[in-house]
Chimera marker file (.cmm) of the C-alpha trace (Angstrom):
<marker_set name="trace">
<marker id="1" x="0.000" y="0.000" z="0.000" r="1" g="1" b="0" radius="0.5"/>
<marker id="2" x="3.098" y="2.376" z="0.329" r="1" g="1" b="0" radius="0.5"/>
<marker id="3" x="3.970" y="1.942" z="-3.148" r="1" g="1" b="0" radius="0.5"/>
<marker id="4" x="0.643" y="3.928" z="-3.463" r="1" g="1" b="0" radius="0.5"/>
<marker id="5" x="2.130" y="7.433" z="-1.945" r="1" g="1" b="0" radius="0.5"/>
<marker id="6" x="4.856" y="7.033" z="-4.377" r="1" g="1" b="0" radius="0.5"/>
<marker id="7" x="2.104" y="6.593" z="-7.142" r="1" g="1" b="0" radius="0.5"/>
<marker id="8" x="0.167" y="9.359" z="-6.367" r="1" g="1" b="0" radius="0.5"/>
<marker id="9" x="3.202" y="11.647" z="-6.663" r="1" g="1" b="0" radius="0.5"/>
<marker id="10" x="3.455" y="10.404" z="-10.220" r="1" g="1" b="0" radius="0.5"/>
<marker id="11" x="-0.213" y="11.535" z="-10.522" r="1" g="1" b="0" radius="0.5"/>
<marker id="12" x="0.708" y="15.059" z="-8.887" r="1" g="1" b="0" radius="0.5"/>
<marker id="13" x="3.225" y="15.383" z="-11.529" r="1" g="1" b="0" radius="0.5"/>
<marker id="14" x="1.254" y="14.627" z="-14.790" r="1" g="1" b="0" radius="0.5"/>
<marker id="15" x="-1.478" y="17.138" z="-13.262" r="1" g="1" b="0" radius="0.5"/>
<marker id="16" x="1.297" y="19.579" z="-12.688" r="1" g="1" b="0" radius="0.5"/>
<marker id="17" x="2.358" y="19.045" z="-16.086" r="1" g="1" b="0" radius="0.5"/>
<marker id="18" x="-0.253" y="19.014" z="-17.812" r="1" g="1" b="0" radius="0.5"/>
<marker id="19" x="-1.780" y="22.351" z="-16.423" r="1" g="1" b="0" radius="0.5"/>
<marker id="20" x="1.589" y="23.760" z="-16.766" r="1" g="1" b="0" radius="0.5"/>
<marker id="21" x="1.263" y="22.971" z="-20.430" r="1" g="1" b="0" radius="0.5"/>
<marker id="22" x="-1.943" y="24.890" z="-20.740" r="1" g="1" b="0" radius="0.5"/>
<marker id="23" x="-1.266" y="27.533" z="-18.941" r="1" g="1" b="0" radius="0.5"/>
<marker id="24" x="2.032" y="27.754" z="-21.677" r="1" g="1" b="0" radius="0.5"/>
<marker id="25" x="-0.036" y="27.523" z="-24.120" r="1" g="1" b="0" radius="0.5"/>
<marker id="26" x="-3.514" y="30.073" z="-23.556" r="1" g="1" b="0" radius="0.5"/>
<marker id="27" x="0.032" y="32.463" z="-22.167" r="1" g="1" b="0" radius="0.5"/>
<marker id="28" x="0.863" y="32.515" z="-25.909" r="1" g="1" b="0" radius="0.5"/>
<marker id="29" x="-2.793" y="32.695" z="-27.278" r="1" g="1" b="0" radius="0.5"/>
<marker id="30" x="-4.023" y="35.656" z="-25.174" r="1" g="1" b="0" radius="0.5"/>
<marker id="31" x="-0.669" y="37.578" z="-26.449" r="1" g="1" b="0" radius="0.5"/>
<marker id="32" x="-1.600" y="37.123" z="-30.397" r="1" g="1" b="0" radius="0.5"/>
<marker id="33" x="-5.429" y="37.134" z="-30.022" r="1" g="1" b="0" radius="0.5"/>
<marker id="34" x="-6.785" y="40.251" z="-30.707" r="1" g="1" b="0" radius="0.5"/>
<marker id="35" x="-9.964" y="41.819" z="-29.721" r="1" g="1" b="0" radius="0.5"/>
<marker id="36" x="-11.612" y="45.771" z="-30.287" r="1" g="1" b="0" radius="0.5"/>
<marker id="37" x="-7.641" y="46.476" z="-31.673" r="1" g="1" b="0" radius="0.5"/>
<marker id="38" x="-5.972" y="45.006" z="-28.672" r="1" g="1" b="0" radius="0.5"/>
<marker id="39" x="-4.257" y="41.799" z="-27.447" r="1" g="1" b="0" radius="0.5"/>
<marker id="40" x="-7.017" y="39.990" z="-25.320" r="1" g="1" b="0" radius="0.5"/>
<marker id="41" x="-4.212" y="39.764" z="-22.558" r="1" g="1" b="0" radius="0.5"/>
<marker id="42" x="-4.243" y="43.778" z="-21.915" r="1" g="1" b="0" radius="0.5"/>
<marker id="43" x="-8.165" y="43.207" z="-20.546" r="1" g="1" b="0" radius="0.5"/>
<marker id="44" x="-7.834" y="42.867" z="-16.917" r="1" g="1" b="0" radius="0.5"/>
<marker id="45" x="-10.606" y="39.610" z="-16.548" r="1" g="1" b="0" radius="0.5"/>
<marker id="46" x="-8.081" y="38.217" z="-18.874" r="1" g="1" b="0" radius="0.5"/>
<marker id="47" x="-5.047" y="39.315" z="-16.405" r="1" g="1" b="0" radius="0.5"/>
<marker id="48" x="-6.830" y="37.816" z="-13.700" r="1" g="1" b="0" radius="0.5"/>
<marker id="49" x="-7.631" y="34.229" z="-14.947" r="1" g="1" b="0" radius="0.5"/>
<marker id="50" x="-3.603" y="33.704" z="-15.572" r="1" g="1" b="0" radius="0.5"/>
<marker id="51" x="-2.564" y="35.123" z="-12.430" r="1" g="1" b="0" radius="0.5"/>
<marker id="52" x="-4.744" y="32.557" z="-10.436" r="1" g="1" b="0" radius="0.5"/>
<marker id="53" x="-4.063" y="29.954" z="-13.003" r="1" g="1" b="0" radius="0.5"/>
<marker id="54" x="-0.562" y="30.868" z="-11.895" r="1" g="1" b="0" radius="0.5"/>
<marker id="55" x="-0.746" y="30.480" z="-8.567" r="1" g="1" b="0" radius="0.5"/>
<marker id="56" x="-2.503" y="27.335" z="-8.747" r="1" g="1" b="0" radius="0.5"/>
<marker id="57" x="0.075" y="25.612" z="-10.733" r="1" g="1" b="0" radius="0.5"/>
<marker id="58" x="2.511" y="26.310" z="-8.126" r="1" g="1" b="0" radius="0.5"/>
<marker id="59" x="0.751" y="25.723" z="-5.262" r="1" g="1" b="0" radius="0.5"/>
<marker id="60" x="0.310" y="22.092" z="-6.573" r="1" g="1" b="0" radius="0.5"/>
<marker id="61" x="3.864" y="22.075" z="-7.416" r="1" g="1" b="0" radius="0.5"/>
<marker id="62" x="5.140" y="23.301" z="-4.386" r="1" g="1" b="0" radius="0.5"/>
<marker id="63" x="2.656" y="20.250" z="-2.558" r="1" g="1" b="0" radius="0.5"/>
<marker id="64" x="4.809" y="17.876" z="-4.702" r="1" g="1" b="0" radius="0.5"/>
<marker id="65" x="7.959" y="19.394" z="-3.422" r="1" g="1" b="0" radius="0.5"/>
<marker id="66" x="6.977" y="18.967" z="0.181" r="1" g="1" b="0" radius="0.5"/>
<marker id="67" x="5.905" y="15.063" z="-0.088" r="1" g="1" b="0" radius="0.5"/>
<marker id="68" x="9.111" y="14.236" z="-1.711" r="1" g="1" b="0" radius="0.5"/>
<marker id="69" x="10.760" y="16.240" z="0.752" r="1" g="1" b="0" radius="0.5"/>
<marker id="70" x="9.511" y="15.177" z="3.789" r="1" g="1" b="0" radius="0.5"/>
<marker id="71" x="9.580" y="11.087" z="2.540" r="1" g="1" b="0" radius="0.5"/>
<marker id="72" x="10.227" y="8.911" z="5.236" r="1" g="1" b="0" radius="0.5"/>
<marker id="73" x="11.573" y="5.758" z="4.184" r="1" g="1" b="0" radius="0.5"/>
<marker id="74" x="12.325" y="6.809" z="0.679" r="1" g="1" b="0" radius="0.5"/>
<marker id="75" x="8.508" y="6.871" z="0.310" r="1" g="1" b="0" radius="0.5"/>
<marker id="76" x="5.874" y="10.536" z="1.019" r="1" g="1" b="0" radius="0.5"/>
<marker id="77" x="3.533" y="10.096" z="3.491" r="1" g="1" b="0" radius="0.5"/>
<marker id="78" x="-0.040" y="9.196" z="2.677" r="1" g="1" b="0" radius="0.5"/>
<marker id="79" x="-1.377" y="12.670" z="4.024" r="1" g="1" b="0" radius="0.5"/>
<marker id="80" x="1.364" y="14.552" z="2.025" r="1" g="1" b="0" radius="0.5"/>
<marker id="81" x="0.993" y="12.369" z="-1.101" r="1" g="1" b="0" radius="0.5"/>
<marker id="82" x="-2.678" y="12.544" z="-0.756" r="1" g="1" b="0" radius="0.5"/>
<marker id="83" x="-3.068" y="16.278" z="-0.115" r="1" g="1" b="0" radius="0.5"/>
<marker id="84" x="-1.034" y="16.813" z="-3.222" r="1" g="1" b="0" radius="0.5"/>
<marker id="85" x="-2.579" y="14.369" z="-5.684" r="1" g="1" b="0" radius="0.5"/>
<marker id="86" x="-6.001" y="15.586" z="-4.629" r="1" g="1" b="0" radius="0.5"/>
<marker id="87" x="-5.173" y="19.724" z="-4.663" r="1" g="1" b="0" radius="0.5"/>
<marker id="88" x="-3.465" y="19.070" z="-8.019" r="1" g="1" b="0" radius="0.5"/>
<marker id="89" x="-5.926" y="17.012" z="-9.774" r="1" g="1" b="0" radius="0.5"/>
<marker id="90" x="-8.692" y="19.421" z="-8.975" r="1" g="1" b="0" radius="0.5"/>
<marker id="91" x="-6.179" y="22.239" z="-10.048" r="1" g="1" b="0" radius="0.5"/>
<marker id="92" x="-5.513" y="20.935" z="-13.338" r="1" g="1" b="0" radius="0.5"/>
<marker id="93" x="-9.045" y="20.580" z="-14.161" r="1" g="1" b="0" radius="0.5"/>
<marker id="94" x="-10.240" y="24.134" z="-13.360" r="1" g="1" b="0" radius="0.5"/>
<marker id="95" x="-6.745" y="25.408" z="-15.087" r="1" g="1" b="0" radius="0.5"/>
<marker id="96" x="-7.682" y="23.406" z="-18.138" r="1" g="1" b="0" radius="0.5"/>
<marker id="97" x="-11.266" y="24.561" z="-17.869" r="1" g="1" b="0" radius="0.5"/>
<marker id="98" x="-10.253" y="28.555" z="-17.407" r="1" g="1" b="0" radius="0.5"/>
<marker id="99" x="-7.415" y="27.999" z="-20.400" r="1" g="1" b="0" radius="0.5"/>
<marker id="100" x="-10.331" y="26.364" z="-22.708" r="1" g="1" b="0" radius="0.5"/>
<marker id="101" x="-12.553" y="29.401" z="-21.795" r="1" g="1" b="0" radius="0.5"/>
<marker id="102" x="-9.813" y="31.825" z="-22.592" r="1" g="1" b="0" radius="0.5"/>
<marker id="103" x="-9.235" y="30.657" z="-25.946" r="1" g="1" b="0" radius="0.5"/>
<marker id="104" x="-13.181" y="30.379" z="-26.961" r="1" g="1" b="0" radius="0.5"/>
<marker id="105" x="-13.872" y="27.879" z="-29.593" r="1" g="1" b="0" radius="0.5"/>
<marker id="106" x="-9.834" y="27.070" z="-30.538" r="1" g="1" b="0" radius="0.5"/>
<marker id="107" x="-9.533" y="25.791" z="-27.232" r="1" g="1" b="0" radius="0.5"/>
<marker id="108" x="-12.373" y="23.414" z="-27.623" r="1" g="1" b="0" radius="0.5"/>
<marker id="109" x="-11.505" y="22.597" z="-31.578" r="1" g="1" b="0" radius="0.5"/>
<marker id="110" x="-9.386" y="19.130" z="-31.712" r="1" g="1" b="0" radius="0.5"/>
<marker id="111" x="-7.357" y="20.739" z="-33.994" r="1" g="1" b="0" radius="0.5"/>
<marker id="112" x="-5.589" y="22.172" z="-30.993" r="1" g="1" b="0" radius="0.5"/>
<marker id="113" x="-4.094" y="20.358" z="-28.286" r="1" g="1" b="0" radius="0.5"/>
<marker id="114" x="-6.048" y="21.627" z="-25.540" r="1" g="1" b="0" radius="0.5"/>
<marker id="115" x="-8.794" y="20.086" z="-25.172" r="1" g="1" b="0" radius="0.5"/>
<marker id="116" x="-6.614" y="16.788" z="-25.004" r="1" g="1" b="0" radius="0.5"/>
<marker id="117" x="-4.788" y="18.429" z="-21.785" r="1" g="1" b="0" radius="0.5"/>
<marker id="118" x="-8.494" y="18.819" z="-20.541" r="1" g="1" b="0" radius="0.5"/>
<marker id="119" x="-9.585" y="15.512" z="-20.749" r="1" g="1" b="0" radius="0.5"/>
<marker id="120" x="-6.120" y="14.017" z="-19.481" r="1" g="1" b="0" radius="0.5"/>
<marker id="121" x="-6.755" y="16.397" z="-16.497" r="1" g="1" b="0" radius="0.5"/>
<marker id="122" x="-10.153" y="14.629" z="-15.724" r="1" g="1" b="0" radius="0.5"/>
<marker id="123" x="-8.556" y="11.299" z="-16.044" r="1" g="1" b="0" radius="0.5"/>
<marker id="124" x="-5.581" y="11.815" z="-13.858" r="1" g="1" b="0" radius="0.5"/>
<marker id="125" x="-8.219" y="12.901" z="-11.217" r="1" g="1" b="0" radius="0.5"/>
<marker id="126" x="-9.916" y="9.078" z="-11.794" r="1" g="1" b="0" radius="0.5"/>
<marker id="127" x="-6.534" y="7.511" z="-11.728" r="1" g="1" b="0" radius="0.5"/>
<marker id="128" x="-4.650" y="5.809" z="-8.543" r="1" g="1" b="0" radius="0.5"/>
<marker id="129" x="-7.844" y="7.175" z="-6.353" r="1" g="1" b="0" radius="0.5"/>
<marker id="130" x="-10.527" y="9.591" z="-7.225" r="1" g="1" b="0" radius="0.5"/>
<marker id="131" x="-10.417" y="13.319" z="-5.334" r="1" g="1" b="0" radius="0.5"/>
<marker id="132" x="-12.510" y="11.775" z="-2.719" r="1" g="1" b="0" radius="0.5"/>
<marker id="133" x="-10.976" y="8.485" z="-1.896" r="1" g="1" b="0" radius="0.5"/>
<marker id="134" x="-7.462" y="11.278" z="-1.351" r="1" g="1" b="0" radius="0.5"/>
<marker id="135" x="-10.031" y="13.428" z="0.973" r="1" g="1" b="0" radius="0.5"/>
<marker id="136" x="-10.971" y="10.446" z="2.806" r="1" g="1" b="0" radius="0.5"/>
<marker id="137" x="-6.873" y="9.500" z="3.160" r="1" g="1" b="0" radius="0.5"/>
<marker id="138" x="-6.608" y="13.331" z="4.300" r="1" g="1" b="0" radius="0.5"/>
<marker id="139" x="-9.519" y="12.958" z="7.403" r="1" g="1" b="0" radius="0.5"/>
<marker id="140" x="-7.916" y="9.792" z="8.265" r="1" g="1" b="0" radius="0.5"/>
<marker id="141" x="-4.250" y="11.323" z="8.424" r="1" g="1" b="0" radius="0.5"/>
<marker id="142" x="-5.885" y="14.317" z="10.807" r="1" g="1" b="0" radius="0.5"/>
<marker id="143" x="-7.876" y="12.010" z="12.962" r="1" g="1" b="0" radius="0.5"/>
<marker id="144" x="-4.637" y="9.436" z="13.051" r="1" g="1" b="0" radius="0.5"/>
<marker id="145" x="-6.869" y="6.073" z="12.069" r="1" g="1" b="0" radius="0.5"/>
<marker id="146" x="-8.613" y="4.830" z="9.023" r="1" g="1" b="0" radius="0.5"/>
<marker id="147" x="-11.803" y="4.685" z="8.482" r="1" g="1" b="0" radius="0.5"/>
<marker id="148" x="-13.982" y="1.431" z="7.330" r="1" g="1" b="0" radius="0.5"/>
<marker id="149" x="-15.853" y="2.153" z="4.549" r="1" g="1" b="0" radius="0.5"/>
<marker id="150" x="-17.064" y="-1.550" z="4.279" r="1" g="1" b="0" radius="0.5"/>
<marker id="151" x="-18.966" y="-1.677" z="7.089" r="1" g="1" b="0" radius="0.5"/>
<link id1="1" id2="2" r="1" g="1" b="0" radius="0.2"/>
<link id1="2" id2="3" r="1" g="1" b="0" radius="0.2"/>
<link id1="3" id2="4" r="1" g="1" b="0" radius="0.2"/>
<link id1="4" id2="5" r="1" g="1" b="0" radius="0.2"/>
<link id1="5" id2="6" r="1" g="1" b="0" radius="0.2"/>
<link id1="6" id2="7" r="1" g="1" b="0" radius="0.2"/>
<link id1="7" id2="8" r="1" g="1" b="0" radius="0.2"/>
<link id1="8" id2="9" r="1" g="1" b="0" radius="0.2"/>
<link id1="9" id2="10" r="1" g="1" b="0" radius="0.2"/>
<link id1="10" id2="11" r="1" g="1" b="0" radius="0.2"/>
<link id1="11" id2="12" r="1" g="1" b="0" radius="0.2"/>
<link id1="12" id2="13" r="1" g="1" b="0" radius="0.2"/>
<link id1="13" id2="14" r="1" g="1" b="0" radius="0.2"/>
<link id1="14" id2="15" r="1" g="1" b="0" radius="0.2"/>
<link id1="15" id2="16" r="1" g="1" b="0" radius="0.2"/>
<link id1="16" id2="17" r="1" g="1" b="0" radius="0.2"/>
<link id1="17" id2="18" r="1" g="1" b="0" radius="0.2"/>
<link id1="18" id2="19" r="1" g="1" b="0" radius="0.2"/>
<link id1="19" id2="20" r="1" g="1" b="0" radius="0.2"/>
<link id1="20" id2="21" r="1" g="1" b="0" radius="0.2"/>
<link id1="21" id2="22" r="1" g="1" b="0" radius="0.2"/>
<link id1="22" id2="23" r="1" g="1" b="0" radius="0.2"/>
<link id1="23" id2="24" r="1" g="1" b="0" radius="0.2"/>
<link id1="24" id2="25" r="1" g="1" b="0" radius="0.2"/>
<link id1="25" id2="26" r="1" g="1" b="0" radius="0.2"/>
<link id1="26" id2="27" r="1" g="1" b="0" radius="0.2"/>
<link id1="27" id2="28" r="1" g="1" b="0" radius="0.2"/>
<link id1="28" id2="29" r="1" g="1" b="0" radius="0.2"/>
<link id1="29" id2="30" r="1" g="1" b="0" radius="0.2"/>
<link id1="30" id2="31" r="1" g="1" b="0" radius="0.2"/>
<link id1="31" id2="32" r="1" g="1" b="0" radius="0.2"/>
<link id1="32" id2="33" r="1" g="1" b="0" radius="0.2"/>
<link id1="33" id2="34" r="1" g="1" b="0" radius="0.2"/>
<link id1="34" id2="35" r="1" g="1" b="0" radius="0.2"/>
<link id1="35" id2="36" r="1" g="1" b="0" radius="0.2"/>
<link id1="36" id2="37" r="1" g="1" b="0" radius="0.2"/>
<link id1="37" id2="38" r="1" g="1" b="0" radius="0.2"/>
<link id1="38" id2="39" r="1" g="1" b="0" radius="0.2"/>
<link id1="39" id2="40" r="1" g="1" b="0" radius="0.2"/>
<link id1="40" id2="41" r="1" g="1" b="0" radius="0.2"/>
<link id1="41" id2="42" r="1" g="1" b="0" radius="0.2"/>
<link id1="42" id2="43" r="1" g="1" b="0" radius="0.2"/>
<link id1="43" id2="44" r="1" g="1" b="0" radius="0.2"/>
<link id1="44" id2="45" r="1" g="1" b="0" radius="0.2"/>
<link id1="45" id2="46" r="1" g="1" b="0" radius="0.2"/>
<link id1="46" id2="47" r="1" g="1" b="0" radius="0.2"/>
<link id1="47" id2="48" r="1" g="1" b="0" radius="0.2"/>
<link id1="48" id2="49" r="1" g="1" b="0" radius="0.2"/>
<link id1="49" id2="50" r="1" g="1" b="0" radius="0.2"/>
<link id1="50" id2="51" r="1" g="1" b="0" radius="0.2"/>
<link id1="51" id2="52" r="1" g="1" b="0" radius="0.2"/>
<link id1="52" id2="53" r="1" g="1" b="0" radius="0.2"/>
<link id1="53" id2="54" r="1" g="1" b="0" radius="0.2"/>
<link id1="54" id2="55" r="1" g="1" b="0" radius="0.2"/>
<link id1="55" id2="56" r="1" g="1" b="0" radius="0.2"/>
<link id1="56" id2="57" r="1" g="1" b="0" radius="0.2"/>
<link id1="57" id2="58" r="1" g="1" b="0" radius="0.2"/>
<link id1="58" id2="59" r="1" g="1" b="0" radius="0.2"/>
<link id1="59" id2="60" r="1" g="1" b="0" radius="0.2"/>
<link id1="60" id2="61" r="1" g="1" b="0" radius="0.2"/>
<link id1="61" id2="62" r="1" g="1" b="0" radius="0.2"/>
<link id1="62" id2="63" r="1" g="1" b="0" radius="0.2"/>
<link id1="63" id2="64" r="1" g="1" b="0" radius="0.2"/>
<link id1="64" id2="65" r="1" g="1" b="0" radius="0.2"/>
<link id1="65" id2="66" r="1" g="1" b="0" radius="0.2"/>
<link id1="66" id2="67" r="1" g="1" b="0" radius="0.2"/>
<link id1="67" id2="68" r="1" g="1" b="0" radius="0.2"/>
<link id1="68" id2="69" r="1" g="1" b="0" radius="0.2"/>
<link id1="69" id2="70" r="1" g="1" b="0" radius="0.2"/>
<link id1="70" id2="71" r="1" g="1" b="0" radius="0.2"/>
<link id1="71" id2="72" r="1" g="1" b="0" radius="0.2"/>
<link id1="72" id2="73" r="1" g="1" b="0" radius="0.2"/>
<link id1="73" id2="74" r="1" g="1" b="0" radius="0.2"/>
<link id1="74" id2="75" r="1" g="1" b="0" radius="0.2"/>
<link id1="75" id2="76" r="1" g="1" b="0" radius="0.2"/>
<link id1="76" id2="77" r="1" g="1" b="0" radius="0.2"/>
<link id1="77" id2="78" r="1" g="1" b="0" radius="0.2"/>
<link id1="78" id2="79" r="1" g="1" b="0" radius="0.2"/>
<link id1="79" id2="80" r="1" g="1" b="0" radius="0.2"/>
<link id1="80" id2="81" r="1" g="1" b="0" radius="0.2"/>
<link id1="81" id2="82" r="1" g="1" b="0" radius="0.2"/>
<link id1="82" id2="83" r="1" g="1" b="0" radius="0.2"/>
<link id1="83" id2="84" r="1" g="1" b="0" radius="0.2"/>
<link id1="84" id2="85" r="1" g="1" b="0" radius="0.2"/>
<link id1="85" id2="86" r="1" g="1" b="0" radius="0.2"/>
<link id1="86" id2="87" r="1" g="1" b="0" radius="0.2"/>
<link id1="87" id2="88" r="1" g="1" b="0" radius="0.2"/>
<link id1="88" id2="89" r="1" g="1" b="0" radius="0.2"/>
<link id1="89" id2="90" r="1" g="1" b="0" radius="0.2"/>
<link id1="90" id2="91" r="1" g="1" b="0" radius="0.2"/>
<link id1="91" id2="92" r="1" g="1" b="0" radius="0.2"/>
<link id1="92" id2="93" r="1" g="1" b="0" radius="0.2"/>
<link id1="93" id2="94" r="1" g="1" b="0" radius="0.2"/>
<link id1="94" id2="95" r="1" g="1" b="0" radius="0.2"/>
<link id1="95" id2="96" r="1" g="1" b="0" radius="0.2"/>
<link id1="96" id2="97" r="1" g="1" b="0" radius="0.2"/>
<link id1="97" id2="98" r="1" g="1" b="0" radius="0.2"/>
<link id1="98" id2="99" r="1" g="1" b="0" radius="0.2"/>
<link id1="99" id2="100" r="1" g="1" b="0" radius="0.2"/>
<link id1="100" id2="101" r="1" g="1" b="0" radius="0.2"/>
<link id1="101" id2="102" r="1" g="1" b="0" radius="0.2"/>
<link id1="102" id2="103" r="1" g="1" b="0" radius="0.2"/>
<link id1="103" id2="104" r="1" g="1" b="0" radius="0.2"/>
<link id1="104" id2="105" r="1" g="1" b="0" radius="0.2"/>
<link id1="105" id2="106" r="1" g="1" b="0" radius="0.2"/>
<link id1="106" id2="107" r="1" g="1" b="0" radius="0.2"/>
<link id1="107" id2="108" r="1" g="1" b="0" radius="0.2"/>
<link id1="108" id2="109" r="1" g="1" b="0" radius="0.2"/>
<link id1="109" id2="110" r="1" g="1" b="0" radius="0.2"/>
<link id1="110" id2="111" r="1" g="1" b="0" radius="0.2"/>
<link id1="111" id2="112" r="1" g="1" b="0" radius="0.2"/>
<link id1="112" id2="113" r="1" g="1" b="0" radius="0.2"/>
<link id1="113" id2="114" r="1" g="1" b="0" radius="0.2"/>
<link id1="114" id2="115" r="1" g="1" b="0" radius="0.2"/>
<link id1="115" id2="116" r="1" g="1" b="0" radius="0.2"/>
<link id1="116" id2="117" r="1" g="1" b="0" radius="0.2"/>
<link id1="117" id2="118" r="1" g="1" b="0" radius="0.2"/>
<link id1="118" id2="119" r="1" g="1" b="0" radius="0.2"/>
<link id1="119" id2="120" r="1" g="1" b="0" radius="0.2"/>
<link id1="120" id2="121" r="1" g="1" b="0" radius="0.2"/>
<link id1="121" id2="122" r="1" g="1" b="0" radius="0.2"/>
<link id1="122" id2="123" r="1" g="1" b="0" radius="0.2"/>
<link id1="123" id2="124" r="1" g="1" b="0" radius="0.2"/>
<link id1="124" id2="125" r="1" g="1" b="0" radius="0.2"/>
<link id1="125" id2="126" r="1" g="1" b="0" radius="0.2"/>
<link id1="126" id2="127" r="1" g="1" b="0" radius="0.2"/>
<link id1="127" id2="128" r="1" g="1" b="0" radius="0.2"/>
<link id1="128" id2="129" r="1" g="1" b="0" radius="0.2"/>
<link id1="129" id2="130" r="1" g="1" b="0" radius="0.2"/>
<link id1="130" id2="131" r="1" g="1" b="0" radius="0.2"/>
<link id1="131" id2="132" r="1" g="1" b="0" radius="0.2"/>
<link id1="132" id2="133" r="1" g="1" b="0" radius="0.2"/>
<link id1="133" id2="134" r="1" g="1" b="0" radius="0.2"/>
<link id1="134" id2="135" r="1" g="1" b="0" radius="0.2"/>
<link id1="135" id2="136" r="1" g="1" b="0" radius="0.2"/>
<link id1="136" id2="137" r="1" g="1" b="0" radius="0.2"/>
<link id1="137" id2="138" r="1" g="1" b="0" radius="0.2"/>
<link id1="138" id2="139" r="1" g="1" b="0" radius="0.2"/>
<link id1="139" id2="140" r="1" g="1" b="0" radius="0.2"/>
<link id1="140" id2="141" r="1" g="1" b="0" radius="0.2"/>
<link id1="141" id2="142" r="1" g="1" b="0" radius="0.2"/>
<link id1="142" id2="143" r="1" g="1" b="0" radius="0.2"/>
<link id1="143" id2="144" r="1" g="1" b="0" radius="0.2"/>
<link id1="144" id2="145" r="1" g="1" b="0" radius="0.2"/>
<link id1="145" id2="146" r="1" g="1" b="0" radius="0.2"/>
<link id1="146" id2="147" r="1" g="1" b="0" radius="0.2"/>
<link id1="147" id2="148" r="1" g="1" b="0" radius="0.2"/>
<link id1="148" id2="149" r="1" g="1" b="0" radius="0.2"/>
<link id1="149" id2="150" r="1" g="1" b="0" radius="0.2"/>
<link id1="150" id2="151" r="1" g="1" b="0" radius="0.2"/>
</marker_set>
């Protein structure tokens, strides 16, 4: 079972990357796409969505840093691993989402990668344990037991 708080580090990482990725990616659209004679990026609700798609990414990054950092026994805790799989897999689908908004109907179109990152984002939140199996793991790591869910 510890091999899973290795594997949901993995999981951070492809969320990480993947949001990353769009956020690279509607960074470069909002600076060519123009709208009423100006780059789309000059509007400030424009300004806004990248700054807290920003902040997100790193946040979820800087989760990953602290489970590998504080890995006993070569492996990240199950609270740390979980905290970080869950914050990142929900961040990756809401910077995904706000990325396919920004772009309008390119970022939806399959002719641009995009909407690929979105649905990879949904599926790395199914992988290794949904969100709420890694929220149950988180109440269990506060409360210091597990909880049956069998019973």
């Amino acid at each position: 079972m510890e091999a899973f708080d290795l594997e949901r580090c993995g999981n951070t990482t492809m969320s990480v990357a993947i949001a990353q990725s769009a956020l690279d990616q509607v960074l470069e659209y909002v600076q060519e796409r123009k709208q009423f004679g100006k780059e789309i990026v000059e509007f400030q609700a424009v300004q806004l969505k990248l700054a807290e798609m920003k902040m997100k990414v790193d946040a979820a990054r800087l989760l990953l840093y602290r489970a590998m950092v504080n890995a006993e026994k070569g492996l990240p805790s199950i609270a740390d691993s979980s905290i970080a799989k869950c914050f990142a897999n929900e961040m990756v689908r809401e910077v995904t989402s706000t990325a396919l908004q920004l772009m309008g109907g390119y970022g939806y179109s399959r002719e641009f990668p995009l909407e690929q990152k979105m649905r990879d984002g949904w599926g790395w939140g199914i992988a290794g344990g949904t969100i709420d199996i890694q929220k149950i793991n988180i109440a269990a790591a506060l409360v210091g037991r597990r909880f049956n869910q069998r019973r």
